[in-house]
N, C-alpha and C positions, 0 to 999 in steps of 0.2 A: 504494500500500500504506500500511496505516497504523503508523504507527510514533510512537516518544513515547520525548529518552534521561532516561538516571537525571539527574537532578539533581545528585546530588553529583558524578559524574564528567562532568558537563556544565561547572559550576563549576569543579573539577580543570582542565580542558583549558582553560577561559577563563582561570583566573591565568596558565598555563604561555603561555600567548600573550603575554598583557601582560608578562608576565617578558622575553619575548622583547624586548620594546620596550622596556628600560629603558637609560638610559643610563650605570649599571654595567656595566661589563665582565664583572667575575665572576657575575653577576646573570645577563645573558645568556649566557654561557656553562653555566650550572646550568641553565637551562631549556632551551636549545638540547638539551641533551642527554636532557630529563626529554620531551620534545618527539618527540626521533626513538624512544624508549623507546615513545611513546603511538600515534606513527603504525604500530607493529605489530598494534595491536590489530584484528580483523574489520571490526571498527566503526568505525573510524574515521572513516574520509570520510564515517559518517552526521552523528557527530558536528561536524564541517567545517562539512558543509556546513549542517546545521541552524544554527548559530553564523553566518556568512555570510547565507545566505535568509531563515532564518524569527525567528531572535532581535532583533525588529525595536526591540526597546529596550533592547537590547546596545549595548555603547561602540562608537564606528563604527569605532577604529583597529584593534580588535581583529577587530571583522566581517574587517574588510579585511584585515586578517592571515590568520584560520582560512580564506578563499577565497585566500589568497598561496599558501597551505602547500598545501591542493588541489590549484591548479592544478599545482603544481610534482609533487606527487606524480602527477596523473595524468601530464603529461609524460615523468616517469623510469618509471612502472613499472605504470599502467593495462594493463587487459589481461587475458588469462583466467583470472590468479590474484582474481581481483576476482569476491566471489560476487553471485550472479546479483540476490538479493535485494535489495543494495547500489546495485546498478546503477539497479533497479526505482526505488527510492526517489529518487535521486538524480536519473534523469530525470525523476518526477512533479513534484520539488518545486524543481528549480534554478531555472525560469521565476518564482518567488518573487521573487527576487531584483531580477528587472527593475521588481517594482510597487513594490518601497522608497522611501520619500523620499527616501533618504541616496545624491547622487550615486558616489560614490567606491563603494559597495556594488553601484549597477549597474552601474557601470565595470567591475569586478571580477567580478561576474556574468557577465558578457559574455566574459571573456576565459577563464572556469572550461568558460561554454557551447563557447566556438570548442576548447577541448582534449578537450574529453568527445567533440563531433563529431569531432574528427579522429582521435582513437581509436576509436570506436564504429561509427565510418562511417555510408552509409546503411542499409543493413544491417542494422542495432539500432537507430537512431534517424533514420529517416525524417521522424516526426511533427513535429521539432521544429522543420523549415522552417514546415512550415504555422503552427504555432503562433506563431512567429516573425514570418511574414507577418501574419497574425490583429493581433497585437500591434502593428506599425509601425503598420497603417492604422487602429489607433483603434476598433478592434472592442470592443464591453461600456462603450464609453464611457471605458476608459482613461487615464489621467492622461498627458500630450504629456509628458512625462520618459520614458515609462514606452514611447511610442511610439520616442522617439528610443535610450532605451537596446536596445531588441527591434533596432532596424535597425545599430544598433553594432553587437549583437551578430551579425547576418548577414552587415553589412561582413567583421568578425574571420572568418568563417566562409568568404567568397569568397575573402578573401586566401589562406587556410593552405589551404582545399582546393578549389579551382577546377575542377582535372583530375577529380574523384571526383565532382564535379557536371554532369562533362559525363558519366560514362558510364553506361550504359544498366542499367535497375534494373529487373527482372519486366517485360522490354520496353519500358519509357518511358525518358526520359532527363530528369531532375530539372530540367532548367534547360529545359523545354521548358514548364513549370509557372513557374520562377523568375523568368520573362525578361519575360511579359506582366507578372506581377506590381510586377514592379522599375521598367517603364515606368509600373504604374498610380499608383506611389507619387512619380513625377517630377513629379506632379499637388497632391502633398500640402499643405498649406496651412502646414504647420513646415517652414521653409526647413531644418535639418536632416535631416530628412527624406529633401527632396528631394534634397542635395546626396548625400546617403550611397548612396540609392537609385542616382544615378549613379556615385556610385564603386564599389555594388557590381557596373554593369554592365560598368565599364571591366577588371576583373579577366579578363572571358572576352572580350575582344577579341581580343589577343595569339593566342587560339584558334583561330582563325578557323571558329567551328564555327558549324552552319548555324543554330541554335536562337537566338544572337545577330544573323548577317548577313539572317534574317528583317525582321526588327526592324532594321533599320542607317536606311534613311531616314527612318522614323519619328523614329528615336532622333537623330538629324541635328536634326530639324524641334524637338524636346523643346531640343536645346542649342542652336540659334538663339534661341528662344522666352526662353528663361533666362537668355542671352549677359549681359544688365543685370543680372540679380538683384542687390540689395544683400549677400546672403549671400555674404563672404568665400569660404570652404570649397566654396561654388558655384561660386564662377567659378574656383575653383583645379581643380575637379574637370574642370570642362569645359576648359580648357588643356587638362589630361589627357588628357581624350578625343580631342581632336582631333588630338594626336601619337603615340597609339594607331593613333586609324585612318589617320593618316599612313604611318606605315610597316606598316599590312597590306591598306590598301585605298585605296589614294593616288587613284586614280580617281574615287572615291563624293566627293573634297575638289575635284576639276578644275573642278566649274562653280562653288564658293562662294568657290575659294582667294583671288580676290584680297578679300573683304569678309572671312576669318577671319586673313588677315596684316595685314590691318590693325586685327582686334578685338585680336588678339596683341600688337601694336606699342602699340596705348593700352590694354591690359594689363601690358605691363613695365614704367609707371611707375606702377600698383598702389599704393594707399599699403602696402597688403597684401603682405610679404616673400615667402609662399608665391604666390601668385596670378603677381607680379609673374616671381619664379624661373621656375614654371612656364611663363610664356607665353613667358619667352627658351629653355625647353627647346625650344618647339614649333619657332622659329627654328634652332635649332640641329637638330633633325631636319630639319628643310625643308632645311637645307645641302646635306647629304646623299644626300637623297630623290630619287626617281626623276622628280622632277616634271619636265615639260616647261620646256626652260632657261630659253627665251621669259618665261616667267613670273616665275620669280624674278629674273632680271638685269630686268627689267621692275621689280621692287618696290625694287632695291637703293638706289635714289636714297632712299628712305625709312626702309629697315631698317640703314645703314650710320650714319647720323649719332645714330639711337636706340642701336646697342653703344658707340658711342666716347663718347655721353652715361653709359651705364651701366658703364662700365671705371673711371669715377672712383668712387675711394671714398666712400658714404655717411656722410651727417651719423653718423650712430651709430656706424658702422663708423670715422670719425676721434676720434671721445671715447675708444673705445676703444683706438688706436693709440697717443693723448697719455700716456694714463696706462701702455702697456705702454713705449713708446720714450721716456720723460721720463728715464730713466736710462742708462747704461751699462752693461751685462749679462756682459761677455767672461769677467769672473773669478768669475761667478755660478754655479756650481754645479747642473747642471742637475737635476729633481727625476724622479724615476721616471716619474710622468704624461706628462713631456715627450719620453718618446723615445717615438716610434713605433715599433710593429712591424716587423721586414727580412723583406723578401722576400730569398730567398736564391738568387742565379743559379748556376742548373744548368746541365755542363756538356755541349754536342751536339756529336759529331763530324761535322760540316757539312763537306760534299762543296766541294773550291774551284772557281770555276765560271770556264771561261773569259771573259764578260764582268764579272766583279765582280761580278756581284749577291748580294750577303746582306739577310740579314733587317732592318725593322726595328728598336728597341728604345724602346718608350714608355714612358719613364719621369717622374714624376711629381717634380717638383723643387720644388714648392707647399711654402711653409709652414705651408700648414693643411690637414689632408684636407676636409674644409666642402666643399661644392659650394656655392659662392655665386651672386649675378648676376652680381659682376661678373667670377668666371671663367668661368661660363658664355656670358659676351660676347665675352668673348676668345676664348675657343675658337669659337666662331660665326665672329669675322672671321677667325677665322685658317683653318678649312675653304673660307669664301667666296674669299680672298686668291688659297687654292690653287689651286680651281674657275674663278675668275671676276678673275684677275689683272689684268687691264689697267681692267676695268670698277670693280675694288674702288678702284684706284689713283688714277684718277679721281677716283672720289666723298669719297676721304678724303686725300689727299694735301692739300688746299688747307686743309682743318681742320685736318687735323696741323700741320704746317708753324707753322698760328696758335698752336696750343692748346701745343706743346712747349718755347716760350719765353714762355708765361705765365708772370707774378708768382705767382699761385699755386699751390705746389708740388703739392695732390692733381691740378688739373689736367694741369700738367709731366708729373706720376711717372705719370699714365695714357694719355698721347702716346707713353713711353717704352713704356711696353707695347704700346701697338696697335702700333708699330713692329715689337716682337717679334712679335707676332701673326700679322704681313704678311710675315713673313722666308719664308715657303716661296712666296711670292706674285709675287715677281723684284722685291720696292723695288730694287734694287744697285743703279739709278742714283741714289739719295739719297744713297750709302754715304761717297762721298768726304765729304761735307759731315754726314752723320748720325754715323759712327767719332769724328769727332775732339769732336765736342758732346758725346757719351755718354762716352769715356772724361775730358769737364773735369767732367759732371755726377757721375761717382765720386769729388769731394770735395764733393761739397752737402751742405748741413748737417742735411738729415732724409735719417736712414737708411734710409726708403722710396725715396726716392729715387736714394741710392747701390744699393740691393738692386735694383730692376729694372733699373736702367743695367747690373748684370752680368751679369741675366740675359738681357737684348735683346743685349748684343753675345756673347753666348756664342752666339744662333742667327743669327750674322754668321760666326761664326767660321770657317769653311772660306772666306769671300770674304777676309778679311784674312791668313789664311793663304797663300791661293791669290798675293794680291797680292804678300809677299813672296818666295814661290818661283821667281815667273818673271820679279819685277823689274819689276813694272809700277809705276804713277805712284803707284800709292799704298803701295809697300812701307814706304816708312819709317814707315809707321801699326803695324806689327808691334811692336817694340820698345814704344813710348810704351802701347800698349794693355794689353799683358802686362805690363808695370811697377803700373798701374794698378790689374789685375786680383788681382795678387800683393799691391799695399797693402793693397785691399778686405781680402784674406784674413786680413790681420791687425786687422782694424778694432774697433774698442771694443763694438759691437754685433753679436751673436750671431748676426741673421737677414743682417747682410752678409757676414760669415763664410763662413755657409753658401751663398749665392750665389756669391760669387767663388770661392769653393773648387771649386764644383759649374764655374762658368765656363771653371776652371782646367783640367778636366778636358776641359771639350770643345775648348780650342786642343790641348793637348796632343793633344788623338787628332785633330786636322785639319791638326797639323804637319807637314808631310815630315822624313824624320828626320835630314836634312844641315840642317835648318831649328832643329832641337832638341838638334843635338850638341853644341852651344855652348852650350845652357843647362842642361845637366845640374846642374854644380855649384851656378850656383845656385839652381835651385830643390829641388837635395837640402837645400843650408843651408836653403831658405825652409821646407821639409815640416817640419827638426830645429826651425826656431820653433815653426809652426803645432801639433808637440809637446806644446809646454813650455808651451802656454796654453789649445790645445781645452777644452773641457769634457765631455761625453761623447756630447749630442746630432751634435756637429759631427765628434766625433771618425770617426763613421763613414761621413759625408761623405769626410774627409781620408783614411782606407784607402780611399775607390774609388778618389779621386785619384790615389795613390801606387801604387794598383794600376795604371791608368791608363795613368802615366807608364813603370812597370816592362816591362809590356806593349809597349808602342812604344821604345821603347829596347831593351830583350831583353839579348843577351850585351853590349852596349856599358856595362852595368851592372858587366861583370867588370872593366873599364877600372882604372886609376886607382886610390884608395881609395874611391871610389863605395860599396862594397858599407859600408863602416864610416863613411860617413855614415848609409847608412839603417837597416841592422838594430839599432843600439842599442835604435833609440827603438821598434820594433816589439818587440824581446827584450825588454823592460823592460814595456812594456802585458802580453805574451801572458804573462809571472809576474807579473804584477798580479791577471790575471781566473779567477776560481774556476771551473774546471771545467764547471760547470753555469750559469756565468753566459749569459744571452744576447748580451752585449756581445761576447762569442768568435765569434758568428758572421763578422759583416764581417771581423773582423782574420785570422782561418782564409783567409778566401777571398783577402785580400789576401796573404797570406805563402805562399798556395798560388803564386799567382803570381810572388812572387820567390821561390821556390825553385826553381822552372823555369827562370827567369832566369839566375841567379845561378850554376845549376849545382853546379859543386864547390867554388865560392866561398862556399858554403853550407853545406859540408860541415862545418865546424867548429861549427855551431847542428846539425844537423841530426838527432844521435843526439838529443839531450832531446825535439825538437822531434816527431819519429817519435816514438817511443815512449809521448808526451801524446796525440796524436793517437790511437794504436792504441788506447790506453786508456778514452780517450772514447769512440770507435766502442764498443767491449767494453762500457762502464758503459750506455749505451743500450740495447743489447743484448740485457743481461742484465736490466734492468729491466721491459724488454717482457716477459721468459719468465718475470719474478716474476709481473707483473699478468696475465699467461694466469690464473695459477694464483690468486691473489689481487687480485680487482680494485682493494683498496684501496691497493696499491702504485702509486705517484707514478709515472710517466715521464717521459722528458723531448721537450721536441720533436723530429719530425725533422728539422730543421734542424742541430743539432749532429752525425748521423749525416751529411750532404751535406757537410758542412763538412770534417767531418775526414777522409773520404775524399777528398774534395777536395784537403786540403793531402795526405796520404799521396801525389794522383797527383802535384801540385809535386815533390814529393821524387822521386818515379820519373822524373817528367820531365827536370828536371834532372840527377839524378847518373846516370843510364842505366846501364850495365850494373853500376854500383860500388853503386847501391842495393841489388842483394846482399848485399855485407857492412853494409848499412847495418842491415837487417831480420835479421841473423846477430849482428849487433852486440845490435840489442835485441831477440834472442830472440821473434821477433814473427813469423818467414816462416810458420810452419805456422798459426798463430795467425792472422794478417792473409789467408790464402785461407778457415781455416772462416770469420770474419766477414764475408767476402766473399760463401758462399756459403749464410748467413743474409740477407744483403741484399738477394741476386737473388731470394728470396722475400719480400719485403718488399710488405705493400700500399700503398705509398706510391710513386709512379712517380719520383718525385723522387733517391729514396733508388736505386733499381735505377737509373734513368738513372746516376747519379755511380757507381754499381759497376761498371758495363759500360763507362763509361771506364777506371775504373783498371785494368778486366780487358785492356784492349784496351793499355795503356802497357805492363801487364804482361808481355803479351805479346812487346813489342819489345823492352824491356830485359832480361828475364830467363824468358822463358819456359821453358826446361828445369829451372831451379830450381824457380821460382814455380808453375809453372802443370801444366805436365807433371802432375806427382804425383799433379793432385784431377782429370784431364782430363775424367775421364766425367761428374761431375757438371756438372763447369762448362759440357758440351756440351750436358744436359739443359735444365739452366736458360735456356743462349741459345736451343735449340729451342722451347721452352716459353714463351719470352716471343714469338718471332717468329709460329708459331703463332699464338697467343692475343692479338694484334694487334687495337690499335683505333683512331680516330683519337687517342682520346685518351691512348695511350699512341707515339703516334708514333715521338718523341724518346728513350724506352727504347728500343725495334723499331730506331732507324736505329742507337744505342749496339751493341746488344747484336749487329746484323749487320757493324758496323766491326769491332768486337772476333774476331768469327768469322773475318773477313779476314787479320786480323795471325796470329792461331792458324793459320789454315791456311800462312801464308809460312812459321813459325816449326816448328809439328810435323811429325813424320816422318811417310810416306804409313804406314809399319806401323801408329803411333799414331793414326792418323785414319784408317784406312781400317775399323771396324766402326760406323763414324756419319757416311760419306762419304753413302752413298745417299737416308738420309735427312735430311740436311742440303741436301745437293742440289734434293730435295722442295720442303724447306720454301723455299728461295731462289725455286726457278721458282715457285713458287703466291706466294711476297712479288713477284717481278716483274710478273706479270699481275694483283696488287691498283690499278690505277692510281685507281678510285675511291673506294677507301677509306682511303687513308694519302697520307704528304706525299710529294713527289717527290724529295727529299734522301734518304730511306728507299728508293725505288727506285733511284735509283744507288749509293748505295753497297750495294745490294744487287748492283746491277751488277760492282761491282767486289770483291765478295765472290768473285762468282759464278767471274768468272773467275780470280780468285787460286787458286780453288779445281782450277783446271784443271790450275795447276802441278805439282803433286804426284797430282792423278788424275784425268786427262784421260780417263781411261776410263770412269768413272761418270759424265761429263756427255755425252759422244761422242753414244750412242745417242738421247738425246733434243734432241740440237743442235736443232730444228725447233721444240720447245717453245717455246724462248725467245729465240733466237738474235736475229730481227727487234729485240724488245723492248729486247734486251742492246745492239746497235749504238746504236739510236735513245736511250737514256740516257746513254752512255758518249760520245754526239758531242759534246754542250756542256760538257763537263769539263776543266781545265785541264792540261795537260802536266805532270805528276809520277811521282814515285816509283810511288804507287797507281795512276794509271794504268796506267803503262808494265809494271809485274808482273800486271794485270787482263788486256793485251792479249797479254802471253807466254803466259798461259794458256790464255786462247782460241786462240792458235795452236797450241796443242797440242792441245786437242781436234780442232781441223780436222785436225789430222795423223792422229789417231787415225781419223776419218770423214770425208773428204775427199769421197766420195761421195752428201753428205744431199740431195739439191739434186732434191727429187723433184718439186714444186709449183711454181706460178710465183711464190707468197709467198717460199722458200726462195733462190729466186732472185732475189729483191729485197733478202733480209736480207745476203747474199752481196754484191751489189751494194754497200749498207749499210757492210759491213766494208771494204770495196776504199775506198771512197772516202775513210771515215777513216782507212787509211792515206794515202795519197795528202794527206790534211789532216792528217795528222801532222807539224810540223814540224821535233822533235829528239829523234826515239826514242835509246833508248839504244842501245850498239853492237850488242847481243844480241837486242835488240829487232827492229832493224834488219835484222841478219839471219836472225831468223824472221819478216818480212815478206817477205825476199823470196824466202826457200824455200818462201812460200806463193803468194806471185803469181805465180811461176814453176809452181809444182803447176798453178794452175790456167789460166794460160795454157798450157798442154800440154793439159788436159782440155779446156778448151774449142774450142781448135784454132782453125779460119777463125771461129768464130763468138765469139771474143774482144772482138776491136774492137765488134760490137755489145751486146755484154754490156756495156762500157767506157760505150760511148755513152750507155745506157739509163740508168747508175748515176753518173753524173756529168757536171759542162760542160765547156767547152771547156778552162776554165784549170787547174781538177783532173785533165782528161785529159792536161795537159802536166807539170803536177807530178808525174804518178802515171811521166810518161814519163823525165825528165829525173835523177830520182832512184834508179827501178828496171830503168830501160831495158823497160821490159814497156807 
């Protein structure tokens, strides 16, 4: 369409841009505002974008402004308020943009293009692939800028919508068109080009869709072919590829593998940082990979001595270390930039299992989030270590050895690391002679050095732990190690701080706790240091610590004056930090924990401490139901709602049934269940996971106060989330069916019995989900199930057969507790109520099932007990002569003896 804008408000809209750019403040602020005034107008984006594309003798910062302010508007608010005409124009004339001279204009072009596709879809703008195409390969004779920005712009376009390319458009499917193309241009004679052409094919790998696996050994032959190319961005792409197709067609790599682990290997010394990165990713997928082992323990003699060359830090990577470690940092103040973000740990009520096994927790102790080489190498040796233990140990042991008592320390301080690396790999025969060198090298004179020595022996720490518990030859390494570790903590430099702090953390949790009784004091004094100097980055290190500590220690904290060693210095931070600060997160979840702890020893903090807490929960809240109503209203993240329910459940935890008068005290009980039952609706799973905790404490301390009153709701909301179940809602699902557990020991069958039936329901249809949620979610559904028998063995009675098998086979590998043993009184009352179900020979097995985990029961309770054997009694009378084979069939010889010698049956 043809179009032409006014001039004068063409000018208008160009000063308002350069205003934007000034380095007054108030300057920009007067046109920031004159700015969102102008992006009202219809016209706008014609204006835009004419300013960007066609104002080709326009200031370029400004072009590149009027296409900044585009793209962002289409982002926010492209769409079908956008008239059609608009549109018209904008698609005929953005292609402009790509034939400019001014690189930074087709940059920007490019990125205006890939938002207008992802809004418009194919849909509306089909053409513009072609055109695009047309463009790379140099058609009308094209200026090669003008080729390389068209294939930028398609890269941008693969990236953000990949999925929209694979599907099927008036019966064809867009990349069925894309894909020969993409190949044609791997041809092109602008190594740019080529290189983007591959990267945009790498986008639809991951797909595995058949428009690309057409094209796969072609597209193989194109990356051997190009394997040399001098283009940088080339050989980085094809790294890429090849760990693409690594893990989605690891097969198509079986006859080439061993010539691409070794392009790979003289790849990571790249002088190129990406190239180089990239080819130790591919290594590090191959760890992993399904590949045939033969092969990779085959190459490790070669790819083991290239990590432990790349684990040392870079010429660049030490210029810049000199000039950040040339000083002492400790009392340096740390600057907003420097703290990172918290992930905030949510709490699951995880089933205890009779062999130990829990989850486990990856946490990232990295001073930089950077993915670099040289952690990308570590982490390589440290998968192989795991995988490939005796063969790693071999190859690198004889190096190590040399390299960790070199004069020079980058080499040292990266011995000290691959040590760590290898620690899930069985070194423990180096340990006796490795412990005592790592805890003299925590006073070396570069603080790289001290920083990895703590954090290698922190993944030691269960072997030096273990040595002093049961007194073996190397106990007395305990003592001298943790002295070590505790200096570190106090160290002049900020990143050893945080190391040993973080170290501190993992002896303490690998200590036995007769091992740690005697250190209590002082490492409460050592925390009251670590206090009085942190800064704030580290400070949040030292709350998981002390969370840590609190934790494993538990009521032994009520000891002593213990508790008035530690809360000063935590009451003194939590009136320090404003409300809305983020710095509240960590210290919440830490004080959540010793409020649990501590118990009533806690009771004297506990009214201020409540009632902040409620109020936070409430300001969140409340701020969500402003911005329903006015989206320009601020929120705050959900992390400060996790948190403070969080510390609210410490407080239940702890003071158990006196939390009553706690929530009476500050006026908060009726208060603290509505916000509660704002939370269970909450879109944020995070936020409902930590509600359905506290509903479920609430439950055991105080449920006829607390709970009772809002019961219906609160039964809707657990049905509703159980229900509505996903994997990725798991962790709410197993919360929200613990909490139904306790409610049901806690309320009256009169109060529970008009959402008995369909609670019921919903439990037997959560126990037969086995493939679509976690297994911790199905047992404690199991033990939901049957708590639920207690009080109304009659609404489960009739469909015992449902579930009955499923409920045995969950509830075997569970550990001997409280939950249990009220899970299994219930079920024996349902069997009381229907004694008879045993219609099948399924039913007869799940029956079977139940006999034998009695029988494997080893200390029910007395009540327990004797409703095991009013039931094995019931049904040795029902089964009569045909007992003993029923016995035979459902357990062996030694359960058959147990089951005898305890119940006489």
């Amino acid at each position: 369409m043809s179009w032409n804008p006014d001039p004068q408000a063409l000018e208008q809209l160009k000063r308002i841009l350069g205003a934007t750019l000034s380095v007054d403040a108030a300057t920009r602020e007067e046109a920031t505002a004159a700015l969102d005034q102008a992006k009202q107008e219809a016209d706008v984006d014609m204006y835009l974008l004419y300013i960007l594309a066609l104002d080709s003798q326009g200031d370029s910062s400004i072009r590149a402004s009027a296409g900044t302010v585009y793209k962002n508007k289409i982002t926010s608010s492209y769409g079908r308020a956008t008239l059609e005409h608009v549109k018209e124009y904008v698609k005929t004339q953005v292609l402009n943009g790509l034939l400019d001279g001014d690189r930074r204009v087709r940059n920007i072009t490019g990125n205006v293009i890939t938002s207008l596709f992802f809004s418009l879809g194919m849909e509306q703008w089909a053409q513009v692939l072609t055109q695009l195409m047309d463009l790379a390969a140099g058609a009308s004779g094209v200026a090669e800028a003008t080729q390389e920005g068209a294939i930028g712009a398609l890269a941008k376009i693969c990236e953000d919508s990949a999925q929209k390319l694979n599907k099927p458009l008036n019966g064809e499917r867009p990349l069925d068109y894309l894909m020969p193309k993409f190949m044609e241009l791997t041809n092109s004679t602008r190594a740019p080009v080529r290189a983007r052409a591959i990267h945009c094919i790498n986008q639809f790998i991951e797909l595995r869709t058949q428009s690309f696996l057409v094209h796969l050994d072609a597209f193989l032959a194109r990356l051997f072919a190009l394997a040399t190319d001098p283009f940088a961005e080339l050989r980085r792409n094809i790294c890429t590829a090849f760990t693409l197709i690594l893990e989605t067609r690891a097969d198509k790599l079986v006859p080439h593998l061993d010539g691409i682990i070794n392009y790979c290997l003289h790849s990571v010394n790249d002088e190129n940082k990406e190239v180089s990165l990239e080819a130790c990713d591919f290594l590090l997928n191959l760890s992993t990979s399904e590949m045939p082992e033969e092969m990779v323990v085959s190459k490790l003699p070669l790819i083991l001595p290239v990590l432990l060359d790349k684990m040392v830090y870079s010429a660049d990577e030490l210029i810049d270390l000199a000039a950040i470690d040339a000083a002492d940092d400790a009392a340096v103040a740390d600057r907003d930039q420097d703290i990172r973000p918290q992930n905030v740990k949510t709490r699951e009520h995880t089933v205890a299992k009779a062999n130990g096994e829990d989850e486990d927790e990856d946490e990232d102790d990295t001073d930089s989030t950077e993915w670099t080489l040289r952690k990308c190498a570590a982490a390589t040796l440290d998968v192989l270590s795991s995988l490939y233990c005796a063969q790693v140990l071999d190859c690198t042991l004889p190096l190590l050895k040399d390299r960790i008592v070199s004069d020079q320390w980058p080499v040292c301080e990266a011995a000290i690391l691959a040590f760590g690396a290898i620690a899930e790999g069985g070194a423990h025969d180096q340990l006796p002679e490795l412990v005592p060198f790592l805890v003299e090298r925590m006073t070396a004179p570069q603080p790289r050095v001290r920083q990895i020595a703590c954090w290698t022996l922190s993944r030691y720490a269960l072997w030096v732990c273990l040595e002093a518990s049961v007194g073996g030859q190397c106990a007395n390494y305990f003592i001298p190690t943790l002295e070590a570790i505790v200096s570190c903590a106090l160290d002049q430099k900020k990143i050893v701080q945080q190391a040993a702090c973080s170290s501190l953390a993992c002896f303490i949790e690998a200590c036995e706790l007769e091992l740690l009784r005697p250190l209590m004091e002082p490492l409460l004094v050592h925390f009251s240091k670590c206090f009085e100097v942190y800064q704030r980055k580290n400070m949040i290190i030292l709350y998981d610590s002390v969370q840590t500590f609190v934790e494993k220690v538990g009521s032994l904290l009520t000891e002593k004056n213990y508790a008035d060693m530690l809360l000063p210095n935590l009451i003194a931070k939590w009136q320090r930090l404003d409300d809305e600060d983020e710095e509240l997160w960590p210290l919440l979840e830490c004080m959540s924990s010793v409020a649990a702890s501590l118990g009533e020893v806690f009771a004297p903090y506990a009214l201020p401490v409540c009632a902040r807490a409620v109020a936070i929960l409430a300001n969140c809240i409340s701020l969500e139901e402003q911005n329903r109503v006015n989206p320009l209203v601020p929120t705050l993240s959900k992390d400060f709602m996790v948190t403070s329910i969080d510390l609210i459940d410490g407080l239940v935890q702890g003071l158990g049934t006196h939390c009553v008068e706690l929530f009476q005290q500050a006026a908060s009980e009726a208060k603290l269940m509505e916000l509660l039952l704002h939370c269970f609706e909450d879109e944020e799973n995070d936020v409902r996971q930590s509600a359905f905790a506290l509903l479920g404490d609430l439950a055991i301390a105080c449920h006829a106060e607390m709970v009772a009153p809002c019961l219906q709701p609160v039964i809707v909301a657990i049905g509703e989330e159980i229900t509505s179940r996903t994997m990725g809602t798991s962790a709410v699902c197993n919360n929200a069916t613990w909490a139904l557990g306790e409610i049901a020991l806690q309320a009256s069958p009169e109060a529970i019995a008009p959402y008995i039936d369909n609670l019921c329901g919903c439990l037997i249809s959560l126990l037969s989900s086995a493939f679509d949620i976690e297994e911790t979610v199905l047992e404690n559904a199991a033990i939901t199930l049957g708590r639920m028998g207690i009080h109304s063995p009659g609404a489960l009675a009739p469909d015992i057969s449902a579930f009955f098998l499923l409920w045995g086979q969950y509830m075997d590998g569970l550990i001997e507790n409280d939950e249990k043993d009220s899970a299994f009184q219930g079920m024996c009352q349902v069997l009381a109520v229907n004694p008879n179900f045993i219609t099948t020979p399924e039913d007869r097995r799940a029956l079977g099932v139940f006999v034998a985990a009695i029988a494997f029961y080893e200390q029910p309770s007395a009540k327990l007990r004797e409703m095991f054997a009013s039931v094995l009694g019931g049904y040795r009378a029902m089964f009569a002569s045909d007992w003993e084979v029923f016995v035979g069939e459902s357990m062996d010889v030694e359960l058959r003896g147990a089951l005898q010698s305890k119940y006489n049956v």
